[in-house]
C-alpha positions as CSV (number, residue, x, y, z in Angstrom):
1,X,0.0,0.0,0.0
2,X,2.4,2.6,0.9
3,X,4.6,2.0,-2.4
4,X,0.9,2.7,-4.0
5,X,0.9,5.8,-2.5
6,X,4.7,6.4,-3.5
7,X,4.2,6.0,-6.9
8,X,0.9,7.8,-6.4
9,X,2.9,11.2,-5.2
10,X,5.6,10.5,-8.0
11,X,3.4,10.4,-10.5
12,X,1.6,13.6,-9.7
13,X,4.7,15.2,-9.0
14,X,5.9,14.3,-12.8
15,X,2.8,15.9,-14.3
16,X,2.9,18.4,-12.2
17,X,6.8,18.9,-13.2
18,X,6.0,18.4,-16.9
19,X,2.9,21.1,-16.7
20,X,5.0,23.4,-15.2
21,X,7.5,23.4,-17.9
22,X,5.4,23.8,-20.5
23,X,4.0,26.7,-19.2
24,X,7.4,28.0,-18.5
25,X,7.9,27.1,-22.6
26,X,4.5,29.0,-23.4
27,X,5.2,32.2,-21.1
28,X,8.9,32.3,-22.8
29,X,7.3,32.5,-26.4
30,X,5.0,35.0,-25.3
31,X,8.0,37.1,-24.3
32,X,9.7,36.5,-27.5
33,X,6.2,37.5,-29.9
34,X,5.1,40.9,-29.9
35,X,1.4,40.2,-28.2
36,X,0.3,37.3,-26.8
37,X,-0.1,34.5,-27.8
38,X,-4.1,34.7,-27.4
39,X,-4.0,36.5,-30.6
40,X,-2.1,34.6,-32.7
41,X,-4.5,31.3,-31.8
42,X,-7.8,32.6,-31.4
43,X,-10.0,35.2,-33.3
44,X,-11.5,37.5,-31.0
45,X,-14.4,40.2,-30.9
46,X,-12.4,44.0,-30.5
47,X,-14.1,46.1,-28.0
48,X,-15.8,49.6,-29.6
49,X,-15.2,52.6,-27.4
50,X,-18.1,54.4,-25.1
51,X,-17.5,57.7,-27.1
52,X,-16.3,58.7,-30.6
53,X,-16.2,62.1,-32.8
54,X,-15.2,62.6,-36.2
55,X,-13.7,65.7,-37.3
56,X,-15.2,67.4,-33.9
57,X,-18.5,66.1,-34.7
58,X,-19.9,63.4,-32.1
59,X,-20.7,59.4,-33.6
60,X,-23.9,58.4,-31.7
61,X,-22.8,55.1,-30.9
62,X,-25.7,54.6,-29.0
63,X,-27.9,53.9,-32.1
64,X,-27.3,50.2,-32.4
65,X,-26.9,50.3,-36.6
66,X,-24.2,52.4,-36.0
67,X,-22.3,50.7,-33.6
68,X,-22.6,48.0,-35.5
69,X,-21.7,49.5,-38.5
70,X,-18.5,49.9,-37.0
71,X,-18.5,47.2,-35.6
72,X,-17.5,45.6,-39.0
73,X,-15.3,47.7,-40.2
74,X,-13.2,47.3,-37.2
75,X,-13.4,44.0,-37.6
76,X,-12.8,44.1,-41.7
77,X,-9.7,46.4,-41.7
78,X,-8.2,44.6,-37.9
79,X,-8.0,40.9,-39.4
80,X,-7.2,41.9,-43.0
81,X,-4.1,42.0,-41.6
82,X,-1.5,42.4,-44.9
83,X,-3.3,45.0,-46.0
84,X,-3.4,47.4,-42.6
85,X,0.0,46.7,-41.6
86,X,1.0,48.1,-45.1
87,X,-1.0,50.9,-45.2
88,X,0.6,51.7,-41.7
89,X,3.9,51.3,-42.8
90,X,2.6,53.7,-45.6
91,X,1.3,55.9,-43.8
92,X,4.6,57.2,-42.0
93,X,5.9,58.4,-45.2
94,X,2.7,60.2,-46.6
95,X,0.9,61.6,-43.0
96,X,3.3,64.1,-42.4
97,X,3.4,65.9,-45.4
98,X,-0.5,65.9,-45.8
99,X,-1.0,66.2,-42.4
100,X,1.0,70.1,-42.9
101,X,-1.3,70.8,-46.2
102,X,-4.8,69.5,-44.2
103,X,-4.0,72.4,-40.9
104,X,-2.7,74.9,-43.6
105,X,-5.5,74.5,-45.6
106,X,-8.1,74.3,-42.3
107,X,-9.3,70.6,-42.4
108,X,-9.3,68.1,-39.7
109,X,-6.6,65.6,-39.4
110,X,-9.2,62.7,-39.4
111,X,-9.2,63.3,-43.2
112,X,-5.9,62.0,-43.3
113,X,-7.8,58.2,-43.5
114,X,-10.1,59.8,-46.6
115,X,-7.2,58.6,-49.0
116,X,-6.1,55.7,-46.8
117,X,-9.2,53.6,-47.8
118,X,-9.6,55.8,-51.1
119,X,-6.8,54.5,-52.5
120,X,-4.5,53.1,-50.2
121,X,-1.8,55.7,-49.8
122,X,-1.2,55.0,-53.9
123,X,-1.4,56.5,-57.3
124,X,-4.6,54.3,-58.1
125,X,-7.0,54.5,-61.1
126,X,-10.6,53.7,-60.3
127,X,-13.1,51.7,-63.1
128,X,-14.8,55.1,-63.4
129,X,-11.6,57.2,-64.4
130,X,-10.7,58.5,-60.4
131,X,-6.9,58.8,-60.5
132,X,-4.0,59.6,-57.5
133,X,-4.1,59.1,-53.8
134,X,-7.6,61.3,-53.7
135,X,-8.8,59.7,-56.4
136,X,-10.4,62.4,-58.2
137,X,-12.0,62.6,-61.7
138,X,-10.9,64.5,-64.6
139,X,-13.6,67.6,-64.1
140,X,-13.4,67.8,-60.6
141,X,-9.3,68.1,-61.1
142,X,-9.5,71.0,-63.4
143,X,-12.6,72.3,-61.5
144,X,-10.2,72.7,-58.6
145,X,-7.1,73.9,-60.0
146,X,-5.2,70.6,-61.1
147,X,-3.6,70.5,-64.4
148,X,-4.9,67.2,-66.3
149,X,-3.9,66.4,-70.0
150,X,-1.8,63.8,-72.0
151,X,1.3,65.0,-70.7
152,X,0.8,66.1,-66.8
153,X,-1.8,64.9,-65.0
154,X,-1.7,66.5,-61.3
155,X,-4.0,64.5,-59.9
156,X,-0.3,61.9,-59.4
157,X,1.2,65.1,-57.5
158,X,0.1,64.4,-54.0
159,X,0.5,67.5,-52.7
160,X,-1.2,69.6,-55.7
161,X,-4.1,66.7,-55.3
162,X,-3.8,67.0,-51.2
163,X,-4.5,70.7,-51.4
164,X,-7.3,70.6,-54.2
165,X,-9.3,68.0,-52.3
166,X,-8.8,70.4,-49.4
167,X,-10.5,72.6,-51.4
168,X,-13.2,70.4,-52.2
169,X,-14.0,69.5,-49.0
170,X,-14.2,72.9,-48.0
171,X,-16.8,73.8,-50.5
172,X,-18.8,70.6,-49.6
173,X,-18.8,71.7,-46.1
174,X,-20.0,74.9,-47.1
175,X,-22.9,73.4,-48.8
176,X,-23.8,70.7,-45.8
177,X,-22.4,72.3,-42.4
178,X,-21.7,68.4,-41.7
179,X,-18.4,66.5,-42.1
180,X,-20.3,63.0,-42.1
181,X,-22.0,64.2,-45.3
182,X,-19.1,65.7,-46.4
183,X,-17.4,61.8,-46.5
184,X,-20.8,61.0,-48.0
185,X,-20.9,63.3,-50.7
186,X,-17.3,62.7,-51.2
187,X,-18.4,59.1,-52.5
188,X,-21.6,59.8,-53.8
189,X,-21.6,63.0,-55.0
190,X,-23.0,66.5,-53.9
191,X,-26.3,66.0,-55.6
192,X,-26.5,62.5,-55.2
193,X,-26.6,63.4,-51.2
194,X,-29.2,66.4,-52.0
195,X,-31.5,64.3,-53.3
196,X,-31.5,61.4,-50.5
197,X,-31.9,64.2,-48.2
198,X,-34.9,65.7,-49.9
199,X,-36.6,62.0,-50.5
200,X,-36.2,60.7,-46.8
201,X,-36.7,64.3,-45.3
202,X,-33.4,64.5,-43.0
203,X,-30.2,66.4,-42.8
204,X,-28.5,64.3,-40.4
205,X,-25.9,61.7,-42.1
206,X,-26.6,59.0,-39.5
207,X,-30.3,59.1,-40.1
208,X,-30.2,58.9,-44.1
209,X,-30.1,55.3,-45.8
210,X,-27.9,55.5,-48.3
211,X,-26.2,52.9,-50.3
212,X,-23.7,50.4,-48.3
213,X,-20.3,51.7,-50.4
214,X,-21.6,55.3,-49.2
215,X,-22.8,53.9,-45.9
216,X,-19.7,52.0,-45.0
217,X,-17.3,55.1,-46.0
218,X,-17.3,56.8,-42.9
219,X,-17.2,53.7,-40.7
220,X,-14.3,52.9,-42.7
221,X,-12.6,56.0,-42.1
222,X,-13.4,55.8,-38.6
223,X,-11.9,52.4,-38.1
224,X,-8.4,53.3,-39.2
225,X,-8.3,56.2,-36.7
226,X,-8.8,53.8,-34.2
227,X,-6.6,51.3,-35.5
228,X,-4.0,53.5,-36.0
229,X,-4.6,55.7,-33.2
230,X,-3.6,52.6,-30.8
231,X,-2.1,50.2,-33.5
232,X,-1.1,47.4,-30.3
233,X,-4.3,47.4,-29.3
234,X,-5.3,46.3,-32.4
235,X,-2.6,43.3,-32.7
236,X,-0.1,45.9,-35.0
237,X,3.6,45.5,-33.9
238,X,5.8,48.0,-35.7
239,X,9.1,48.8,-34.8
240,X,10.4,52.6,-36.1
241,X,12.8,50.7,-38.1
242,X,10.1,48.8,-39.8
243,X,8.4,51.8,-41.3
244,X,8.6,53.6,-44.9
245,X,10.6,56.7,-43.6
246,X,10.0,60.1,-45.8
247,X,12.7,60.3,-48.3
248,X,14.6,63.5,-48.4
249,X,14.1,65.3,-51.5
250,X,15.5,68.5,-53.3
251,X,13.2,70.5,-56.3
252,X,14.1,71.8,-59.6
253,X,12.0,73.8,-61.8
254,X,11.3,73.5,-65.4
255,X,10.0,76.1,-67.8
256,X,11.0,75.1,-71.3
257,X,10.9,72.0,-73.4
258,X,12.4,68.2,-72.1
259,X,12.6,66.5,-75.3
260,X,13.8,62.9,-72.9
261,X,12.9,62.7,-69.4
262,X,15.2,59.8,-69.1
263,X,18.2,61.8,-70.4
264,X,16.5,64.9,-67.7
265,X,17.3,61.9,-64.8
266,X,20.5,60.6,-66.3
267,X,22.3,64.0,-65.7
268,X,20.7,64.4,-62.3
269,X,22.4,61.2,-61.7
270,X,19.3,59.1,-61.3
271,X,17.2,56.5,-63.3
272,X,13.9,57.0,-64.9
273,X,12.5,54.8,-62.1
274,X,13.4,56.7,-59.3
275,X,12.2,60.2,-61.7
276,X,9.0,58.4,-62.5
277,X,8.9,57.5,-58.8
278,X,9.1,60.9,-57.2
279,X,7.3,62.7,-59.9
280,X,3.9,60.3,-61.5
281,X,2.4,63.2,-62.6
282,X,4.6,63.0,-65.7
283,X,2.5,61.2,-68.1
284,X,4.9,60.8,-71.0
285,X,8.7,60.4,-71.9
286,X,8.7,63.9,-72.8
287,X,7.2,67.5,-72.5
288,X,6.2,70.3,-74.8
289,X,5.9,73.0,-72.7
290,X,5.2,75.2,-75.1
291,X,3.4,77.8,-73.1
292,X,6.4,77.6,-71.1
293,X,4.7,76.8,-67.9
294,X,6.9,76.3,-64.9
295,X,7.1,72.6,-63.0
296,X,8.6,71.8,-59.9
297,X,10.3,68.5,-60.1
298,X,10.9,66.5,-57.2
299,X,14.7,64.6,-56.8
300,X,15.8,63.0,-54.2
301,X,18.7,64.0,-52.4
302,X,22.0,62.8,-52.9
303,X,23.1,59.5,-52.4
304,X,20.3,57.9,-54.3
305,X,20.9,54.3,-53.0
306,X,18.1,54.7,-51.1
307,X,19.2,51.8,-48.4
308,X,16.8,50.2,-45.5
309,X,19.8,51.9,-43.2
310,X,18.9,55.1,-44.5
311,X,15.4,55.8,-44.8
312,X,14.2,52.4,-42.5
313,X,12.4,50.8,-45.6
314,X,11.3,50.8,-49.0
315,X,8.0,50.6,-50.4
C-alpha cells in the first residue's frame, strides 16, 4: 500500500513537473512575440469605445446600426491584416506631409484616412476614371485647379491633389455644415446626397439610408483612426525601423521644353524609375511646354541608393 501511494505522489509530481515546464515554454514565447499569444490562436471580438467624434462632430454610438456599422469595419480592416500593416507602414511616409497641407488649408486631421481607404496611400485608377491618392475625376481636377492632360496629370502630384481635395471639401462643407455628409458626398456625389436628403426628409448623415459603399465610408474611415490611433491594441507591432521613412528630396524647376525625361534623370544622376517614382504626374517620356509653364520637379537627395539603413524601408 504505501509503495501505491509512492508512486501515487511520483506520478503527480511528474505531471505536475511536466505542466509546469510547458507553461514555462509557453510564457517564454510570449515574451519572445510581440502580443500574446491569445492573438495569434484565437480570433477575438475588438471592444468599440463608449464615445467617438469625427472631425469634432460626435458618432452616436448609442444607435445600435451604428455601432454596428462599425462594428464591421473594425473587424474588416483589424484581421485583413497584410493590408493594414502596409497601409501603416505607408502611412509614416505620406501623414506628415498631408497632415501640414490639411492644418494649412483648415481641415481636420481625421481626413488624413479619406485617401487611406480611397486608394490606399497610392497613385490608383478607379473603373470610373478616379486617378491619384484622392482619387479624383478628370472635371473635378481642373474644377479645382489641377492640371490634367496627356502630358501632366496633377491628380499623381500628391501635394497639388492633397490641397485641391482640401479645397473640395471645403466647399462641400460649405454646402452641408456636416463632415459625415461631407465623407458622404465625397463618395456619392453632392447631388446624389441632395436628393436622399430631400426623398427621406433629413439632414443628419446617421439618419439617411444610403447605399452600403456610401454607408460604409465613414465607418471605414473611422476604423483606421482607431486602429492607428492605438495600432497594439489592435494586434499591429511596428518597430520605427520597420516603417517607410520620408525620403529626403530637393526640387528643380522647369520652364521650357524636355525633349527625354530619361536623359532629364541621367544628368541628375538618377534612373527613370526613381524620376518616374518621385514625380507620377509626368505622363509621357517627354514635354512640350510650349506655353512655357513652370514645373517643380521632385529629386531625391544625394546618395540615391536609397538603403533600408537610411530611410528604415522601402515601399
Amino acid at each position: 500500500m504505501n509503495k501505491t501511494i509512492a508512486y501515487f505522489f511520483l506520478l503527480v509530481t511528474v505531471v505536475l513537473f511536466i505542466g509546469a515546464g510547458v507553461l514555462w515554454q509557453e510564457r517564454k514565447r510570449d515574451v519572445s512575440t510581440p502580443g500574446t499569444n491569445r492573438q495569434y490562436y484565437k480570433i477575438v471580438s475588438l471592444r468599440l469605445p463608449d464615445t467617438l467624434s469625427f472631425a469634432g462632430e460626435p458618432v452616436p454610438l448609442d444607435i445600435f446600426y451604428v455601432r454596428e456599422a462599425l462594428d464591421r469595419e473594425i473587424m474588416v480592416n483589424t484581421y485583413w491584416h497584410s493590408s493594414t500593416l502596409q497601409l501603416l507602414k505607408k502611412a509614416n511616409r505620406w501623414f506628415p506631409m498631408m497632415d501640414t497641407i490639411l492644418k494649412n488649408e483648415g481641415i481636420h486631421p481625421d481626413f488624413l484616412f479619406m485617401p487611406v481607404i480611397e486608394s490606399g496611400l497610392s497613385n490608383a485608377v478607379s473603373p470610373a476614371g478616379a486617378a491619384g491618392f484622392w482619387q479624383l475625376l478628370k472635371g473635378t481636377a481642373k474644377e479645382y485647379g489641377l492640371e490634367v492632360n496627356k502630358q501632366v496629370d496633377e491628380r499623381y502630384n500628391v501635394q497639388k491633389s492633397t490641397h485641391a481635395a482640401c479645397r473640395y471639401l471645403k466647399k462641400s462643407y460649405e454646402h452641408f455644415h456636416s463632415w459625415a455628409l461631407v465623407v458622404a458626398s465625397y463618395n456619392a456625389g453632392r447631388r446624389g446626397i441632395d436628393r436622399l436628403m430631400k426623398k427621406q426628409k433629413s439632414s443628419n448623415f446617421y439618419d439617411l439610408l444610403v447605399a452600403d459603399e456610401t454607408s460604409r465610408y465613414l465607418y471605414r474611415m473611422l476604423a483606421f483612426k482607431l486602429i492607428f490611433s492605438d495600432p497594439e491594441r489592435y494586434g499591429f507591432y511596428l518597430d520605427e525601423s520597420e516603417e517607410y521613412a520620408p525620403i529626403p528630396v530637393t526640387y528643380v524647376t522647369v520652364d521650357t521644353t524636355v525633349k527625354s525625361w530619361a536623359d532629364f534623370a541621367h544628368q541628375h544622376q538618377i534612373s527613370y524609375k526613381l524620376l518616374k517614382y518621385f514625380n507620377p504626374w509626368l505622363r509621357q517620356t517627354y514635354l512640350k511646354n510650349r506655353k512655357h509653364r513652370s514645373y517643380t520637379i521632385t529629386l531625391p537627395e544625394a546618395p540615391y541608393n536609397l538603403t533600408v539603413e537610411k530611410f528604415g524601408g522601402n515601399e
